[in-house]
MARZA-633506 format. One record per residue: residue in one letter; x, y, z of N, C-alpha, C in turn. Coordinates in steps of 0.02 Angstrom, whole numbers, padded with zeros to 5 digits, always signed. Layout:
# MARZA-633506
aXYZXYZXYZ...
END
This chain:
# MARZA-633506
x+00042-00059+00000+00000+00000+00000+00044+00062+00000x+00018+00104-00057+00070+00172-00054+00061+00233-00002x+00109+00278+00005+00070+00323+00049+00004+00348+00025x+00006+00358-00006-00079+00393-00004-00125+00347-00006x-00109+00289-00008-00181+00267-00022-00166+00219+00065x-00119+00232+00101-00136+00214+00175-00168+00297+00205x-00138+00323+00176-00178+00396+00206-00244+00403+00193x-00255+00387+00115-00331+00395+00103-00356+00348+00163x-00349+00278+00159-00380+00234+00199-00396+00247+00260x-00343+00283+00298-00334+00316+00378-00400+00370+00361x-00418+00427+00317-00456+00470+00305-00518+00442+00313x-00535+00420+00271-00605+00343+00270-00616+00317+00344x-00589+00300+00375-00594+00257+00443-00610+00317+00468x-00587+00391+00474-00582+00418+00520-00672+00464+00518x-00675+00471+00444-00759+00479+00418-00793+00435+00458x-00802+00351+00416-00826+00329+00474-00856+00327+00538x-00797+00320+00578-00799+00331+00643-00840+00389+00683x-00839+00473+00633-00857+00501+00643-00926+00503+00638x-00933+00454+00567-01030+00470+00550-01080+00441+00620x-01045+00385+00666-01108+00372+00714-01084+00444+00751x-01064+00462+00785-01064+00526+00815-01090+00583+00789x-01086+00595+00718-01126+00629+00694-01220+00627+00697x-01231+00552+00696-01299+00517+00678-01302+00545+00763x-01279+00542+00803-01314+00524+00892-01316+00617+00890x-01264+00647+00876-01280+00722+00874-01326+00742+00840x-01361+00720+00822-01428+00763+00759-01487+00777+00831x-01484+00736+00876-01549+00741+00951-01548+00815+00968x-01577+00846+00961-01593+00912+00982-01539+00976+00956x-01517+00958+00885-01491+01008+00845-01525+00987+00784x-01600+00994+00757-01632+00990+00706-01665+01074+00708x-01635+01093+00737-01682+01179+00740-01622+01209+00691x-01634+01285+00663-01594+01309+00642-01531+01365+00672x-01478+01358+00673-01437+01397+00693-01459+01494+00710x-01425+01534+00704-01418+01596+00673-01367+01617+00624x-01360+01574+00598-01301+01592+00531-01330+01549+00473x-01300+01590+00412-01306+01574+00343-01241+01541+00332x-01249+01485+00290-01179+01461+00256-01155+01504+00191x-01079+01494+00172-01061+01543+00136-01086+01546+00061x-01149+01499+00055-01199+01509-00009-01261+01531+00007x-01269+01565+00076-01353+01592+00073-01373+01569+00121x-01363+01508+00121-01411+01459+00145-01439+01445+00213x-01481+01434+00234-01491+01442+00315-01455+01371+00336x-01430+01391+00396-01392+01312+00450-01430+01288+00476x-01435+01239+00504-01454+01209+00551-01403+01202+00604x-01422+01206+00673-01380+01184+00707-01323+01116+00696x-01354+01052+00670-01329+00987+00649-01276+01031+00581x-01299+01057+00553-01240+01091+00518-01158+01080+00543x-01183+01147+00594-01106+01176+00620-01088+01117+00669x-01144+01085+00713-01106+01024+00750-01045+00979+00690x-01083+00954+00640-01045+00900+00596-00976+00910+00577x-00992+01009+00532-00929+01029+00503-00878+01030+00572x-00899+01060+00642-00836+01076+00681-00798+01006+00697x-00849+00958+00716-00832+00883+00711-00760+00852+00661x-00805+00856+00597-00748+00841+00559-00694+00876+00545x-00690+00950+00548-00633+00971+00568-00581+00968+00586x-00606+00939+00655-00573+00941+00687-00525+00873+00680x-00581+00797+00674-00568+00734+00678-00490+00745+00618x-00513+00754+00548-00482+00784+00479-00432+00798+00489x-00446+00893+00508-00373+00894+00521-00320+00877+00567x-00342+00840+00605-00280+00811+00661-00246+00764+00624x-00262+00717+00566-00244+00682+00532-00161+00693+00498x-00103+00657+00527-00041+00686+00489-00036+00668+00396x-00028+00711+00382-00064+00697+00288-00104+00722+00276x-00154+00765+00305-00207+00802+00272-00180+00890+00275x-00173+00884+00229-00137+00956+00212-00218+01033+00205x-00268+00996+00172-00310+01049+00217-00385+01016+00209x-00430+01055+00239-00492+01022+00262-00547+01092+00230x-00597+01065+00177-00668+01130+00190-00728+01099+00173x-00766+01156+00184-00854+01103+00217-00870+01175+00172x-00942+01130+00135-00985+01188+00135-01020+01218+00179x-01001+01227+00236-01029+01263+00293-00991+01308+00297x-00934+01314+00276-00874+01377+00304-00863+01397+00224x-00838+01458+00250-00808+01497+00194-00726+01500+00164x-00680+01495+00227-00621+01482+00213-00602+01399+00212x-00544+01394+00188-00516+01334+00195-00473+01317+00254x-00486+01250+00288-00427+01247+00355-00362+01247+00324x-00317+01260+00322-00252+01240+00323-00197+01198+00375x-00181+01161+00352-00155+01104+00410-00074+01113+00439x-00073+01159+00375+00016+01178+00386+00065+01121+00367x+00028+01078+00324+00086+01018+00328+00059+01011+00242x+00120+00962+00203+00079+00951+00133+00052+00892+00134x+00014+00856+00088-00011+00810+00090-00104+00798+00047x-00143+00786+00073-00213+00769+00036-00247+00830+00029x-00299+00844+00031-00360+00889+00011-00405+00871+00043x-00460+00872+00111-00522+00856+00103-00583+00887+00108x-00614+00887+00061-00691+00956+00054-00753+00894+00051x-00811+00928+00126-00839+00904+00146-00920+00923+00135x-00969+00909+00129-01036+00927+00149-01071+00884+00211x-01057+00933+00271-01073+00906+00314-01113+00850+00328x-01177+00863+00315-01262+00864+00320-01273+00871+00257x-01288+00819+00208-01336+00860+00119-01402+00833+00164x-01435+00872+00155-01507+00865+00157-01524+00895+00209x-01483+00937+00248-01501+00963+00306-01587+00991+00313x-01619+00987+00254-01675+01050+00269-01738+00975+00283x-01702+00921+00282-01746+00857+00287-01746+00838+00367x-01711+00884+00425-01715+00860+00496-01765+00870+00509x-01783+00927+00482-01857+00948+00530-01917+00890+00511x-01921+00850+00447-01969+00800+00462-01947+00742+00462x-01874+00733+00499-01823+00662+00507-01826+00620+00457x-01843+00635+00392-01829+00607+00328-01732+00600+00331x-01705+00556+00270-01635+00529+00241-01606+00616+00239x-01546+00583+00286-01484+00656+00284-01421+00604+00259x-01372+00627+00226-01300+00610+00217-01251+00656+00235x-01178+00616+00211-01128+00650+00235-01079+00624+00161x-01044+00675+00119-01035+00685+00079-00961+00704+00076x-00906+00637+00030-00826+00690+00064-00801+00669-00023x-00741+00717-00019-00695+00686-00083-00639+00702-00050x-00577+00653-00077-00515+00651-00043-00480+00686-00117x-00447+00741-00120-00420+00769-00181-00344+00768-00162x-00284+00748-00208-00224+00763-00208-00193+00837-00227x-00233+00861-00227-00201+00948-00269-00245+00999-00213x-00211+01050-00196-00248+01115-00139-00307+01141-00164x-00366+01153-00139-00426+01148-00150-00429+01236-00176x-00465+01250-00205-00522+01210-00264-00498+01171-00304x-00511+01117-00341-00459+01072-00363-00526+01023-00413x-00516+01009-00460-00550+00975-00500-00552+00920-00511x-00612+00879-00522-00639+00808-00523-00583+00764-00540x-00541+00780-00585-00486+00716-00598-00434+00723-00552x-00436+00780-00497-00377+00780-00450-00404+00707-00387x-00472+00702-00384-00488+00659-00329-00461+00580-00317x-00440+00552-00286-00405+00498-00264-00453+00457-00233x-00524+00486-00202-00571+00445-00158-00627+00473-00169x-00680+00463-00157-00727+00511-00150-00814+00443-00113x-00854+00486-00080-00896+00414-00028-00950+00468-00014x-01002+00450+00035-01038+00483+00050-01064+00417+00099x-01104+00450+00158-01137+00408+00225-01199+00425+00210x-01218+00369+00226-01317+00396+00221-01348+00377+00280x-01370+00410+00319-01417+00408+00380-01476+00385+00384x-01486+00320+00348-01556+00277+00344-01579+00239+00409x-01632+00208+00384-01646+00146+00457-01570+00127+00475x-01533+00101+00443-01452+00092+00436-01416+00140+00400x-01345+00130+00453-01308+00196+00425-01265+00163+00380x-01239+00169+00290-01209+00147+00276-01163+00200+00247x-01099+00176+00210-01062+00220+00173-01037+00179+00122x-01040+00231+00077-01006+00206-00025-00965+00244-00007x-00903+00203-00047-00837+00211-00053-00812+00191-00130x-00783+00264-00156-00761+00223-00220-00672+00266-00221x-00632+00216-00241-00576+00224-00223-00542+00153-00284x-00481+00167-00312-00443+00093-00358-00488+00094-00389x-00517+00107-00436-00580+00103-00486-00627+00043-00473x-00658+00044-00410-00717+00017-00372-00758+00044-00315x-00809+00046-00329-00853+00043-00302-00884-00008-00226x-00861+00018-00151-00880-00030-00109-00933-00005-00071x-00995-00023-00069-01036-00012+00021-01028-00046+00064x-01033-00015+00124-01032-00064+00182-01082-00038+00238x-01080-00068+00276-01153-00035+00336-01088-00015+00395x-01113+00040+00432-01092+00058+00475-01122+00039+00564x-01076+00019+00603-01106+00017+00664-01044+00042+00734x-01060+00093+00753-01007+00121+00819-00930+00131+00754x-00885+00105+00768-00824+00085+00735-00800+00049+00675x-00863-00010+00681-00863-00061+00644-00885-00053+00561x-00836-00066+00522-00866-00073+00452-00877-00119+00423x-00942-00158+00384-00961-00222+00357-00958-00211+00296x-00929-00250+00252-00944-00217+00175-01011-00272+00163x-01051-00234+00110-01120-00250+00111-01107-00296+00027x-01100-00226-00013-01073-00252-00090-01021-00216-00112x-00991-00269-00139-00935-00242-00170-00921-00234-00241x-00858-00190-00251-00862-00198-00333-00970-00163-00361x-00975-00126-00350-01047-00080-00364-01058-00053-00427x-01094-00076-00465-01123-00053-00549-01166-00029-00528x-01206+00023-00576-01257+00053-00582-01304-00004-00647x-01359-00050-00606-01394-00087-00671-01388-00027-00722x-01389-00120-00766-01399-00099-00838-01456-00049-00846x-01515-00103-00829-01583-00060-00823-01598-00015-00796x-01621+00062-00781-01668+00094-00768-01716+00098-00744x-01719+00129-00677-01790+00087-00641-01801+00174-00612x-01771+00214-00592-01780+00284-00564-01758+00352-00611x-01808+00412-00577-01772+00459-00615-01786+00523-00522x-01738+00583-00526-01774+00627-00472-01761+00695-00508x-01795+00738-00511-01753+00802-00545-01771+00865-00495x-01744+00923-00471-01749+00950-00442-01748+01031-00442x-01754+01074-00422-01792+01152-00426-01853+01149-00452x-01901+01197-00438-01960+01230-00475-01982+01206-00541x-02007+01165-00535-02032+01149-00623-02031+01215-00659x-02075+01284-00644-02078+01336-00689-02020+01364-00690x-01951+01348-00670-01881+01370-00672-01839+01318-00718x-01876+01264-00733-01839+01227-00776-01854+01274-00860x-01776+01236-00890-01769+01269-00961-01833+01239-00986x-01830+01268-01053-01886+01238-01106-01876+01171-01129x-01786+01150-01143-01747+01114-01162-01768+01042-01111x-01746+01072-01065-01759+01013-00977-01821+00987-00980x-01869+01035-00992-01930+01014-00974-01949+00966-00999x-01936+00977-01080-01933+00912-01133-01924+00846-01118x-01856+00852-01111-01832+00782-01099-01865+00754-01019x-01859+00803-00990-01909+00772-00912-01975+00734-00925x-02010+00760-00973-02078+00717-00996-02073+00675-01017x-02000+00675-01050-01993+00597-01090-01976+00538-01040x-01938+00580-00987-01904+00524-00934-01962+00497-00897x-02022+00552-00878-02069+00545-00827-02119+00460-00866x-02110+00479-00930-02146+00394-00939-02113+00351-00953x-02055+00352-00928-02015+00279-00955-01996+00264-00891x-02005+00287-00809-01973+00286-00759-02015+00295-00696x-01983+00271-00636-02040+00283-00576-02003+00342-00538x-02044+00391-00527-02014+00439-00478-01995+00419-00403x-01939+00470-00398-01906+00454-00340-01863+00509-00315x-01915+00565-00276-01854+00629-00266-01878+00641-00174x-01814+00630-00144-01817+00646-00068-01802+00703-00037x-01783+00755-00068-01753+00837-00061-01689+00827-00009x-01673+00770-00032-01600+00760-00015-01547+00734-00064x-01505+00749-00088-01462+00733-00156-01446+00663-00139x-01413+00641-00080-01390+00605-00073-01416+00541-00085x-01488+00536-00049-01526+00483-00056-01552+00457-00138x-01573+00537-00159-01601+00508-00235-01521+00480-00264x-01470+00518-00262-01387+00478-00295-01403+00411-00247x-01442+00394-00217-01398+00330-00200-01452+00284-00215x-01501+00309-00216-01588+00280-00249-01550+00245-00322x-01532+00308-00361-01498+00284-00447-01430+00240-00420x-01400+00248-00400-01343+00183-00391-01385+00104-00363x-01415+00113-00332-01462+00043-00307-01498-00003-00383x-01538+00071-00412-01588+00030-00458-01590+00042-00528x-01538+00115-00542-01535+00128-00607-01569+00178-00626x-01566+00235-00665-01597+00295-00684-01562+00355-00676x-01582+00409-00661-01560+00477-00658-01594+00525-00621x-01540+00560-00587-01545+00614-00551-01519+00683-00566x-01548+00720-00568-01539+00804-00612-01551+00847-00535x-01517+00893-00542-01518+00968-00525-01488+01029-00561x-01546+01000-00605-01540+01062-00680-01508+01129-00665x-01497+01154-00727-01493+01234-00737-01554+01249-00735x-01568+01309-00685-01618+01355-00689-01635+01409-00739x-01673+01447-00766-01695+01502-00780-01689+01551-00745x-01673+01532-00691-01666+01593-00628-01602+01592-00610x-01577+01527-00594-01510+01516-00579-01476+01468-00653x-01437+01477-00686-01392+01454-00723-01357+01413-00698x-01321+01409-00675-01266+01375-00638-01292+01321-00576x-01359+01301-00585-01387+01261-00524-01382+01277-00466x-01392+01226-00404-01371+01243-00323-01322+01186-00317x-01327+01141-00331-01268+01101-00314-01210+01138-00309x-01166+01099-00263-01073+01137-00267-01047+01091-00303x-00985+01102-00353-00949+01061-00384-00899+01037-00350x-00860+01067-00304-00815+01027-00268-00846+00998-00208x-00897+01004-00161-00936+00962-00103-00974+00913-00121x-01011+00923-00184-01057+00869-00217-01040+00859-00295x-01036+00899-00329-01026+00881-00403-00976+00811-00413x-00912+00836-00378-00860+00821-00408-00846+00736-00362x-00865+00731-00302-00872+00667-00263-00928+00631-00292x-00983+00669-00312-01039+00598-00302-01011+00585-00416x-00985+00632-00444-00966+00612-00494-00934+00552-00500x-00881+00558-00476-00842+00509-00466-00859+00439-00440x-00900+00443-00391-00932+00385-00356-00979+00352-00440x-01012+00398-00467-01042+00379-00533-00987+00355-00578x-00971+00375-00591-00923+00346-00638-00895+00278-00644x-00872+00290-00579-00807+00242-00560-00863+00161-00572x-00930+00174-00544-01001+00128-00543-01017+00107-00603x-00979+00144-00655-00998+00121-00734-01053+00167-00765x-01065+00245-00707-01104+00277-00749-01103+00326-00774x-01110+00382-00814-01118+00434-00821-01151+00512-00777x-01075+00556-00770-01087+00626-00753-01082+00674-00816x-01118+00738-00762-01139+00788-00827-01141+00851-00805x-01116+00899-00819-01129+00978-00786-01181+01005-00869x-01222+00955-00903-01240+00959-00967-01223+00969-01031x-01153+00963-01022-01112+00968-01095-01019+00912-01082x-01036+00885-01019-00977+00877-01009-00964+00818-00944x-00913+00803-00945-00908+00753-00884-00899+00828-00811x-00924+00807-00753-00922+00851-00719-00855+00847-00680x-00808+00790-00683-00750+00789-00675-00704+00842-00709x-00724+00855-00766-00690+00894-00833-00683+00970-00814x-00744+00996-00770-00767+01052-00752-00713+01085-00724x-00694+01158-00721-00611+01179-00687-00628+01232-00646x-00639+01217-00574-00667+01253-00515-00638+01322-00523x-00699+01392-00508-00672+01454-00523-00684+01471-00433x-00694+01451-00402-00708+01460-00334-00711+01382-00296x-00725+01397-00232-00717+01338-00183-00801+01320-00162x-00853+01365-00187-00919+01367-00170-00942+01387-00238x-00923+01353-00276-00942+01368-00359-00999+01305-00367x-01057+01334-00396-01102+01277-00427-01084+01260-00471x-01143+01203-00488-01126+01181-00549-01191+01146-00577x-01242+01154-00652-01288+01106-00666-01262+01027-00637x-01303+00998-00629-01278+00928-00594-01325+00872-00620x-01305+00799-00654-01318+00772-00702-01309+00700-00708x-01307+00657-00661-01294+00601-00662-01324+00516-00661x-01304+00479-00679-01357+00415-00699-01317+00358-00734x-01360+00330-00767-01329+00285-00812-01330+00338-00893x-01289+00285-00943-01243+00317-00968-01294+00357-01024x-01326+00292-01042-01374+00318-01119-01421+00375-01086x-01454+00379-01009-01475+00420-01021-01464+00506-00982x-01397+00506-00984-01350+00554-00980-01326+00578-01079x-01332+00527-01096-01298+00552-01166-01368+00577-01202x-01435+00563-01177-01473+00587-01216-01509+00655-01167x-01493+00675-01138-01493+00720-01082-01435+00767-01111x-01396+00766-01143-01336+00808-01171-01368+00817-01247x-01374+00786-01276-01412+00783-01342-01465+00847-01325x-01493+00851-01287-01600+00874-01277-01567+00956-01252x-01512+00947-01210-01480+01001-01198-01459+01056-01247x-01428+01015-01317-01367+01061-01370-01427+01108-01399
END
């Protein structure tokens, strides 16, 4: 095992470990903070608990050269060289208040952040279901495993995205979708069973389970979507990919994309392959 990929591994364990502590901290931090994150957005208390958490866990790590969350605005700096890790605490945070699916969302990048999809070395996400599990894609595979205290079980390994198509979720304002989107959305809506939880994480992990696609289009209002490209674009890309499926910022692999900020959106586009390529087609 090389250094980095015992470092990545040490990084992973140390996620992990952190997500049941994270899961037992959500008890009476489902209210909202008094602060906005550095996109607008209202906190939740479970917010700032998670980000200071991993922070902290992160950067104590010897090898992690720096640490950022979409909860904060600056980047930690570790003072030492070594990995990259940019976090989304909580995706779905606005789902505590009716204890619906929250995740936890990381990419391990070799290059100083903002740093682009082909810089990533790891990239996983935790999902806070009846069971807590975590996807891990790392060596061009795909692993889940269930989480319990410390303990990691791998569930499946080696993870494709079926052949088949069984889901689609798409997300903002229908009357904010393009003319273009809308299109192809009607076409998807009868070939597919809906499946949108107003949590990214869950519908990405809905399409890795059963097959289909998940969008958080370009707006009419907003261009550039809400997704972040380095907290979500560029990790759950990769996790797609690496699965055998297709990403998309709608013209492009979203790996390809070349971060102009550290809180930069990005249209967000991912699934299986054909119907990502005809989703780029409906787009031109």
């Amino acid at each position: 095992m090389t250094n980095v990929e015992s470092l990545t591994e040490t990084t992973v364990e140390t996620i992990a470990r952190s997500a049941s502590k994270i899961h037992q901290g959500l008890v009476g931090r489902r209210v909202t903070a008094d602060e906005e994150n550095p996109s607008g957005e209202t906190q939740f208390r479970a917010d700032v608990f998670a980000d200071e958490l991993l922070a902290d866990q992160l950067s104590a790590i010897d090898g992690v050269a720096q640490y950022a969350s979409e909860e904060r605005s600056e980047i930690v700096d570790c003072g030492i060289d070594g990995l990259s890790v940019a976090v989304d605490p909580i995706d779905g945070s606005s789902n505590l208040r009716s204890n619906n699916t929250i995740g936890t969302v990381f990419g391990i990048y070799n290059e100083p952040l903002p740093a682009p999809g082909d810089a990533l070395v790891t990239a996983g996400y935790v999902l806070y279901g009846p069971i807590t599990t975590m996807t891990v894609a790392r060596g061009g595979t795909v692993t889940e495993y269930e989480l319990s205290g410390s303990e990691r079980t791998i569930v499946r390994d080696d993870v494709t995205i079926p052949d088949e198509p069984s889901v689609y979720g798409f997300g903002g304002r229908v009357p904010n979708w393009t003319d273009d989107f809308r299109k192809y959305a009607h076409e998807i809506e009868g070939e597919l069973e809906l499946h949108y939880s107003g949590a990214m994480i869950d519908d990405v992990n809905q399409v890795l389970i059963d097959g289909g696609i998940f969008a958080y289009p370009a707006l009419t209002d907003s261009p550039e979507g809400k997704l972040r490209l380095q907290f979500e674009g560029n990790p759950i890309g990769y996790i797609i990919e690496t699965a055998g499926g297709r990403s998309s910022d709608g013209t492009r692999s979203l790996l390809e994309v070349k971060p102009t900020d550290l809180h930069a959106r990005t249209p967000f586009y991912i699934g299986n392959a054909d119907l990502i390529n005809r989703l780029e087609s409906a787009l031109e």
